[in-house]
N, C-alpha and C positions, 0 to 999 in steps of 0.2 A: 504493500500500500504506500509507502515511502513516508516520510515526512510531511508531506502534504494532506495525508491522510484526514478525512471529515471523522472527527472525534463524534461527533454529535449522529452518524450512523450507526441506525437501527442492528445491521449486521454485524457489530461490536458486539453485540451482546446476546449473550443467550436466554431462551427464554424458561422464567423461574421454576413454572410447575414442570418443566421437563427440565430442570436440572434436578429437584426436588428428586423426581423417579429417578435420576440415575444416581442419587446418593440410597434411594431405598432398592435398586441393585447390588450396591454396595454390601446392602447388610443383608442382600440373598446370598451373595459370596460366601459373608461367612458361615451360612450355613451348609455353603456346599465344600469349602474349607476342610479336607482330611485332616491337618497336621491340629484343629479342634476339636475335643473331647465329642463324645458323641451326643449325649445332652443337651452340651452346648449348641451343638447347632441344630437340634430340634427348639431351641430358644429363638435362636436367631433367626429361625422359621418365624416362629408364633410373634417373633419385632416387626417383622413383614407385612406379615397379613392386618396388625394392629397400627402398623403404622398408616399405610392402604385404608384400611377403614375411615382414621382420621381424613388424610388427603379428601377422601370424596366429600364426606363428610363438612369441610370447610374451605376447600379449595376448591372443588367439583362444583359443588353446589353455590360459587361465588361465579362461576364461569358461566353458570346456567342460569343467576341471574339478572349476571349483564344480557344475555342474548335475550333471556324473559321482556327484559327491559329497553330492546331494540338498541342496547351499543352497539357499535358498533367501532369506537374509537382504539385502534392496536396500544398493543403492549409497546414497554420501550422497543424492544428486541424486530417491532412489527409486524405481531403478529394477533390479527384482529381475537377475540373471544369465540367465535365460531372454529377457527384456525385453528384454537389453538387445545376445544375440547377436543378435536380430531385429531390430531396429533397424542393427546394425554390418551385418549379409548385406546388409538393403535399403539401405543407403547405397553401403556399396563395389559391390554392381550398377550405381546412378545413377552413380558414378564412371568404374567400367571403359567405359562406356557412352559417356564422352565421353574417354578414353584412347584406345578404340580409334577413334573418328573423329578424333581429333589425330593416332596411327601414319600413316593413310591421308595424312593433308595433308603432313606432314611426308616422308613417301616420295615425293609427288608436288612438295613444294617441292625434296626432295633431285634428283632427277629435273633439273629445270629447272638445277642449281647443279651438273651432268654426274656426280651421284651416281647411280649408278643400281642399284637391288636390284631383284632380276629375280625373277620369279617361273619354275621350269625352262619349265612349259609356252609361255612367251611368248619365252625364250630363241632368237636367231638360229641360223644352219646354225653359224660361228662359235663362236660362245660358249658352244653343246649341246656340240661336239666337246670342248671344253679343259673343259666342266663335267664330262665324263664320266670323260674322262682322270685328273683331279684325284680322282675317285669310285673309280676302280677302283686309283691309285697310292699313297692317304692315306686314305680313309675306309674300304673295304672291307675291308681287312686287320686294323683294330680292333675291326670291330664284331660282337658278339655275339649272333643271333639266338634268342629264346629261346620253345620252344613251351610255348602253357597247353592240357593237355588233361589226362583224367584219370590218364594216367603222369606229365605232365608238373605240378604242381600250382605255381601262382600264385608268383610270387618275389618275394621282400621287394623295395620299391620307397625308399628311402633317402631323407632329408628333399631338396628340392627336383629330387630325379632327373626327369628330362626323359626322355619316351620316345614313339616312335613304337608304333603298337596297330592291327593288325592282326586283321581277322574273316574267319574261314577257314570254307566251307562245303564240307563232307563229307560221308562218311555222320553225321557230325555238327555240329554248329557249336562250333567251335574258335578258339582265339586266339593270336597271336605276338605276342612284343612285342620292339621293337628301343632295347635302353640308348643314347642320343644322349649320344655321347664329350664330357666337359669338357674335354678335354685338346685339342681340333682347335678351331679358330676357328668361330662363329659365322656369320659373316657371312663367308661363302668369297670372296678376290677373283680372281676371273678373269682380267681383263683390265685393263689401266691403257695409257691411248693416246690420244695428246690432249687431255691433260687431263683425256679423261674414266676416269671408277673404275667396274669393273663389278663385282656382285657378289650370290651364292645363298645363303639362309639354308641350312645344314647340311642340319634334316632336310627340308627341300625336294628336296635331293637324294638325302638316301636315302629317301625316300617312292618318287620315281620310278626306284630301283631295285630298289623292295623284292622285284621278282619273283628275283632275284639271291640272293636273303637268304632265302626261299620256294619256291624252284625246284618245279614242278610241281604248283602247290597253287590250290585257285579262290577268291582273293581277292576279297572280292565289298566289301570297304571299308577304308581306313585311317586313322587319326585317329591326334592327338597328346595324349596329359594330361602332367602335373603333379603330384605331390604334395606337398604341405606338412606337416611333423609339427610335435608339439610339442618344441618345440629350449630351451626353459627348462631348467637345471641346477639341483637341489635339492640342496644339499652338505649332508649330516648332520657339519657341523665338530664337534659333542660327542663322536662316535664314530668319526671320519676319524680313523688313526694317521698315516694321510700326505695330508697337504690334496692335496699332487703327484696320488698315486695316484686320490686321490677325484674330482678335477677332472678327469682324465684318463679316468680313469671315465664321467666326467657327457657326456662329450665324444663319446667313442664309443657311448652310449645316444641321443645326438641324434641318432642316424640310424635311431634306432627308436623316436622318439615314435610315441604315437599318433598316426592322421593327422586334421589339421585342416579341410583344404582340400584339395581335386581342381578343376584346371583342367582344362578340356578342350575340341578344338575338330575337331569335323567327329564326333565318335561317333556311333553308331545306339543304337536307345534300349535295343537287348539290351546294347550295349557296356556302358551307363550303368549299366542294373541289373542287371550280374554284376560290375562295379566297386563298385558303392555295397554291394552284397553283401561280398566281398570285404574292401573297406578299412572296413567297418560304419560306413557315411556315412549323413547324411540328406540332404534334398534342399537344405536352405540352407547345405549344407558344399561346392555343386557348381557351379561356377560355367562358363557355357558361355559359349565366347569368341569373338571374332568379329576374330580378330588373331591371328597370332604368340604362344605362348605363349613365357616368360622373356623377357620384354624387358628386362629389368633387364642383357642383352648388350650394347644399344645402347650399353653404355659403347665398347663395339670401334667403331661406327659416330663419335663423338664424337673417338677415337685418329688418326681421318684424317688429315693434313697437309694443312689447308687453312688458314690460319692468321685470311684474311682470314674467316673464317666462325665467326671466335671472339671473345670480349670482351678487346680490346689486351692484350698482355701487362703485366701492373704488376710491378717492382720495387719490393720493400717497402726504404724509407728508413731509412738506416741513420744514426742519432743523430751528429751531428759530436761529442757531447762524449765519443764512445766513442772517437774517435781518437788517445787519451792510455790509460794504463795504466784497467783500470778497476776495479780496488781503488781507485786514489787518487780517482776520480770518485765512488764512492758513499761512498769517505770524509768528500767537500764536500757529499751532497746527497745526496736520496730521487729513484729515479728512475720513471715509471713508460711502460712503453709498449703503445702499440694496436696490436698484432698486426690483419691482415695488413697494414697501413699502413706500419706499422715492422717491421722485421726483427726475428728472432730470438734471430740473431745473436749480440749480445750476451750473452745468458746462455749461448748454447752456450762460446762463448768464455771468461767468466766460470768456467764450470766446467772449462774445455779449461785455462785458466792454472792454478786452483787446479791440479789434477792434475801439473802441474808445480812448483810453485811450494815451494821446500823451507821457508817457512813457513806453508805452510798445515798444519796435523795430522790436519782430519777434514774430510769431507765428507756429509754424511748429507742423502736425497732421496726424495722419494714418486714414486712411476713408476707410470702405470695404463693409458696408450696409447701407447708411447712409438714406435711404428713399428716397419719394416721397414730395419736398415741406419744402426740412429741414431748420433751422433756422439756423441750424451749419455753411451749406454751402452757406447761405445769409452773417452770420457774416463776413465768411473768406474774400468773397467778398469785404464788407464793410470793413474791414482792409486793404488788399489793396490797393482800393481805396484811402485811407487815408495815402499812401505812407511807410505800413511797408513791412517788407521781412515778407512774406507767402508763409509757402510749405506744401503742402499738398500729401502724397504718400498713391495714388490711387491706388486700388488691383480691376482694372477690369477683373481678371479671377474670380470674389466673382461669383460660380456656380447661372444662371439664373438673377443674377444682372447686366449681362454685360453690357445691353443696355442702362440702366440705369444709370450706371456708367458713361458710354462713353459721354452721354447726360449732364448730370454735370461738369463731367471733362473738359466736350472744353468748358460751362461758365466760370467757376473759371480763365482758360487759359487766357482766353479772359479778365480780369479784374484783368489780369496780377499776380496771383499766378503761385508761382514755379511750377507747375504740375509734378511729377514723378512716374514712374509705379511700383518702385521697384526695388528687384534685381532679375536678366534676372533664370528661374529655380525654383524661388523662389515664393511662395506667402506671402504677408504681410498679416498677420493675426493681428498683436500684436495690441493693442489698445493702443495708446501712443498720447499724449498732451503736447508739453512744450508751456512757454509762457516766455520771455525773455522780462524783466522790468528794465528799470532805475531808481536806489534808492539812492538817495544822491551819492555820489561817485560812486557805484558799481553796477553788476548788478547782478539782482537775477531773477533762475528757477523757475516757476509755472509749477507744474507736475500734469497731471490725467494718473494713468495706470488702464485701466476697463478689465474685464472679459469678457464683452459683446462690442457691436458694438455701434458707436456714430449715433444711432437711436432713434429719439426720440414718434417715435411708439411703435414699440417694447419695447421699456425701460420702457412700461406699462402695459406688458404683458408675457414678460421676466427677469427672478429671476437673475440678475447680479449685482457684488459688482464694485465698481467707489472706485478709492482711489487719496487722494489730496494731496499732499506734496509738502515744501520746502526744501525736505533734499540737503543739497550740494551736498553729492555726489551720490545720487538717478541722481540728475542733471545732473549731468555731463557724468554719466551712459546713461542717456535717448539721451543726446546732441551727446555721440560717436553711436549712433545707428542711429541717423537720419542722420548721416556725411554718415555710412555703407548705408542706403538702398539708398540717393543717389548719391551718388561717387561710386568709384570704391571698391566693397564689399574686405575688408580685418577683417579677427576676430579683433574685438576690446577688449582690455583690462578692462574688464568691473569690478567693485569692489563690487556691491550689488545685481546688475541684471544678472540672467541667461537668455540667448537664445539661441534659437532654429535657426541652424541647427549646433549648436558650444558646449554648456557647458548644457543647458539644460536636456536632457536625463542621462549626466553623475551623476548631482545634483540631483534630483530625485535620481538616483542608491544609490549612495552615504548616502540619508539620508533614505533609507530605509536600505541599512547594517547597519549605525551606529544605528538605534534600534535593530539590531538583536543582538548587544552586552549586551544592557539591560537584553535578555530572557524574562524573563515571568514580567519585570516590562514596557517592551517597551509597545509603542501606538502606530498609526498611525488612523489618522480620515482622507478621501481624499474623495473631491466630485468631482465629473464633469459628464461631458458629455455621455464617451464613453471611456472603456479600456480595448485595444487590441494586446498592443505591447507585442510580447511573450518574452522577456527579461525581462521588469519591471514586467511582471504577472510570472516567473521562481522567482525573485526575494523573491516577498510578498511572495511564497511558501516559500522559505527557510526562512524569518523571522517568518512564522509562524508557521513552523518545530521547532524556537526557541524559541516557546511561547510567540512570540510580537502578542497583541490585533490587530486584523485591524476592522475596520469598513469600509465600500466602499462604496459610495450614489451615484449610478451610472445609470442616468436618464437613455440612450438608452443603446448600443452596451455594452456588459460585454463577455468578451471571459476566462476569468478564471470561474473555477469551485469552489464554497466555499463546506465546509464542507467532505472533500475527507480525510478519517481517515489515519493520520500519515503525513499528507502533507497539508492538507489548513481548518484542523475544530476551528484552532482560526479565522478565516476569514469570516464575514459575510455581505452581499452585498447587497442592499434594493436601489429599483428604487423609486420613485414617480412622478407620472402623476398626476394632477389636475389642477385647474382653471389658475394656471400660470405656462410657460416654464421653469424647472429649468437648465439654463444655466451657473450659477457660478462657477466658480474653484477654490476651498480654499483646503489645505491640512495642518494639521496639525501634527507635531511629538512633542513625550513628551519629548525626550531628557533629559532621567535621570532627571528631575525636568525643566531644562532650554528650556520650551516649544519653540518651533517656528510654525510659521505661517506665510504660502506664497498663494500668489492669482495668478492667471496666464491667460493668455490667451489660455494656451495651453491642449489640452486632452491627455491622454494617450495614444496615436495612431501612430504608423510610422509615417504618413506624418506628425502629429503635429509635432517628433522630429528630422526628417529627409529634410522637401520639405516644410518647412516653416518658414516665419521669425514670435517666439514670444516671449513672455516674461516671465519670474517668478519673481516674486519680493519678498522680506523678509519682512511684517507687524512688524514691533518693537515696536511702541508705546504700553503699558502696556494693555491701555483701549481697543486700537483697538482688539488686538491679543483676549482679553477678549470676545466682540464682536465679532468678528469671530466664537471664540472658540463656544458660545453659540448658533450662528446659527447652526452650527453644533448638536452642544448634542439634540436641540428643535429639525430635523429633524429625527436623531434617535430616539426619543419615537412617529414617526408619527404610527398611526395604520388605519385612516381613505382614505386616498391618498399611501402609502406603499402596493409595493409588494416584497416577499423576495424570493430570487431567489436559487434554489438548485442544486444541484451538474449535475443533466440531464440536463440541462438548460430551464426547465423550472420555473415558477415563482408561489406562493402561496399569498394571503392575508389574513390576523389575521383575528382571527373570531369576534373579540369583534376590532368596527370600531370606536372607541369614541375622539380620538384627529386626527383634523388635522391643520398639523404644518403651512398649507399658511393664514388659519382665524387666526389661533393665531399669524401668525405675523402682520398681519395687524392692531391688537393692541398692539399686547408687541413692534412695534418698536415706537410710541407713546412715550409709558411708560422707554421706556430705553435712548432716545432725549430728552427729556423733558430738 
């Protein structure tokens, strides 16, 4: 393209929901991945198909209702909304296509490994008896046969409802259809005897009883769908009197989106089109499967007790210098740690003392996934309780967490923490901590700003950096953002921290021009998530028009193209998928010699810089930035979990697989703490 190149062209860019799918081929890989436990990659199956569900679910269903809505205006990338559902149907086809010949191997590697899922028809005189027994003692008594005829008219089918479907031939042709119970196990086990586990997918066994369910009726076929709706929540916060209500709202409407997707496998083609009738489908909303529909279960298959069929258990390393009070530890020093490497621990503790601690006065903390059962939000409680100011700013729009949220949030209420939702437009994303102490005369900030979410699940299975500081004016940084999210939002003057939706995007811009001033001495090393904002991605182009290095470790969505001759071949961009989620955000610039090093909550994405509240913060301590720096250099020489991604946007891995960078940190963080 040379120098001259129109930066501002659409074919610069790829487009997102298809880079989206080819980061969740990525984690078909791992499933199909031999040198992974076997377990494991019936895991990284069941990430598949769960992640898939999402996608339609909020992505799909965003696509179909711009076309509802007569857009017609393209993506950056130019690719109109119609374009570009036809493109997402013919990929995820090519996809499921090699899902469902990985199910089959994987059933037959489970097989050899004395796992066994049985199909009923091939089931022993045995294993029939105790299938049946289990049918008529657990399953029959729940389930609801439901007739479609014209007394009987069509029944709303609920976002991902599972059901068996039934064709009745009469003096008319009729249909049944049997709701498949969430509430009973998937994968039914049988028998366990020697080792070996036997076991029937659910509706496999009411399939082969459905004459039971149908008594006297001439079933002439049965088949199983799927539905998918649209499960996105649209909060009108301007006119919500109760955000509560309105999200609770949005929540019970999810089960009556429009429907997006219909799976289905074994139907007859009257099935299809009094379905596609019915649920007013077209034919690339209809996907016929040639597997088990919901695999996204196989998390139950994964639940097994086989230990040796798993990746070794790791205990994340708990800091020796936490061994000592740990006020007085981040009194002497900035601390920061690599979740799942290093434990958690610490800040849960951190907060578990404040909460006791009769000179601490406030605690104030952003909470957006914070689990099922958390210690965190037992702590806050327990502060309270004990008479300090706690406020806790609750982001229950955290997609699929709502209920959740909502569920804790009226505890904490009730045990008299500040509760607040945020600001109104906005979601709070940022991970932020202060803890406000009384020390001889005055008083001092306790800061944790993390990458990741105050999860203490996740926080062991997700690669995110925690950073601990007393800086003053980190502090007082942190203290003007919690006044913003809740008071009445005014930009605040902030001196060390950038956010999002005020100085963030600009900083970012900012310290990628100033390496384009270097040329060919500049650097830039940037990890995260997902980078799609076509300004920041026009940007690295012209720095590396100027011969600035970039490196970009960009787990999922990557909408820049590297290696585009005259425009992006200093530019090289490597995902990694493996045993842990990399979720951290470090970006490094070499700055003429004067390195910096910032950690963030935020991705490279419109709504991180636009429709969200987050943070960037500058690492200064010598050691940290050092640490940082080296997480980074270890994940670029990964060759074992890396795929590198090229200019069509598709993705390639090195042939020679011999380092991978998440075993190696699970010792060098070890060897670098000590």
């Amino acid at each position: 393209m040379g120098k001259t190149a129109d930066l501002a062209s659409p074919k610069l860019l790829i487009n997102r929901e298809l880079s989206w799918l080819e980061f969740n081929r990525r984690v078909l890989e791992e499933s199909e991945d031999e040198k992974n436990p076997l377990l494991e990659r019936v895991k990284f199956l069941a990430i598949f198909f769960t992640n898939l569900d999402e996608f339609f679910m909020i992505r799909v269903a965003g696509l179909k209702q711009q076309i509802s809505a007569g857009i017609t205006k393209p993506s950056p990338d130019g690719l109109t909304p119609k374009e570009q559902l036809r493109k997402v149907s013919q990929k995820t086809r090519t996809l499921l296509k090699v899902a469902s010949a990985q199910y089959k191997k994987l059933i037959r590697e489970l097989k050899a490994n004395s796992i066994f899922i049985h199909r009923y028809d091939r089931l022993n005189k045995t294993l029939k008896k105790l299938a049946d027994k289990y049918f008529y003692e657990f399953v029959y008594p729940v389930l609801t046969p439901l007739a479609v005829d014209l007394t009987h008219p069509f029944p709303h089918l609920s976002n991902l409802s599972f059901n068996v479907i039934v064709e009745i031939h009469d003096e008319e042709l009729k249909f049944g259809l049997v709701p498949v119970p969430k509430n009973l196990p998937r994968f039914i086990k049988l028998k366990s005897e020697n080792g070996e586990l036997h076991y029937i997918l659910l509706e496999d066994l009411i399939i082969h009883h459905i004459d039971s369910l149908f008594p006297e009726q001439n079933i002439t076929n049965v088949a199983t769908i799927r539905i998918t709706r649209d499960a996105d929540i649209v909060i009108q916060e301007d006119e919500a009197d109760d955000l509560f209500e309105e999200i609770e709202k949005g929540i019970r409407k999810r089960r009556f989106g429009k429907p997006v997707r219909l799976e289905m496998n074994n139907c007859t083609e009257y099935m299809i089109n009094f379905l596609k009738d019915e649920l007013e489908l077209h034919e690339e909303d209809i996907f016929h499967l040639n597997m088990p529909l919901n695999l996204s279960d196989l998390w139950e298959v994964y639940e097994i007790d086989k230990p040796h069929l798993k990746f070794p258990v790791y205990t994340p390393y708990y800091p020796s210098i936490f061994n000592i009070d740990i006020f007085s530890v981040l009194k002497m020093r900035d601390v920061a740690l690599f979740h799942p490497y290093e434990s958690i621990d610490p800040v849960v503790e951190l907060i578990e003392e404040a909460a006791e601690d009769p000179n601490v006065l406030a605690i104030k903390q952003t909470l957006y996934r914070v689990g099922k059962d958390s210690p965190i939000v037992e702590a806050l409680k327990k502060a309270a309780q004990n008479g300090k100011e706690v406020v806790a700013v609750v982001e229950i729009k955290a997609r699929f967490d709502e209920e959740s949220n909502i569920t804790w949030a009226k505890q904490l209420e009730e045990e008299g923490v500040h509760v607040v939702y945020g600001v109104p437009g906005l979601k709070t994303h940022a991970k932020l901590l202060m803890i406000v102490r009384k020390e001889d005369d005055t008083l001092k900030r306790y800061i944790h700003i993390g990458t990741g979410n105050y999860n203490v699940s996740t926080a062991k299975i997700y690669s995110d950096i925690g950073f601990m500081t007393t800086d003053s004016v980190i502090g007082e940084d942190v203290s003007k953002l919690f006044n913003v999210m809740t008071g009445y939002f005014h930009p605040p003057e902030l001196k060390k921290i950038y956010m999002s939706p005020i100085t963030l995007k600009k900083k970012i811009l900012s310290l990628i021009e100033r390496e384009m001033e270097a040329g060919e001495k500049g650097r830039i090393v940037a990890k995260m998530n997902s980078l799609v904002d076509p300004e920041v991605i026009r940007m690295l182009y012209k720095a590396s028009m100027k011969g600035v290095k970039i490196d970009l470790i960009v787990r999922g969505i990557c909408c820049l193209r590297p290696g585009i001759e005259g425009v992006s071949e200093n530019i090289k961009v490597i995902s990694i998928v493996g045993k842990y989620l990399e979720h951290a955000r470090i970006f490094y610039f070499k700055n003429k010699g004067d390195e910096e090093v910032y950690i963030s909550s935020a991705d490279w994405m419109p709504r991180n810089f636009h429709k969200r509240i987050e943070s960037l913060v500058p690492i200064e301590s010598p050691e940290l930035k050092k640490f940082l720096k080296n997480i980074l250099e270890i994940q670029l020489k990964d060759t074992a979990k890396v795929r590198i991604l090229q200019s069509d946007g598709t993705y390639y891995r090195p042939e020679k697989r011999d380092f991978n960078s998440q075993e190696y940190f699970e010792k060098w963080i070890r060897e670098v703490k000590v």
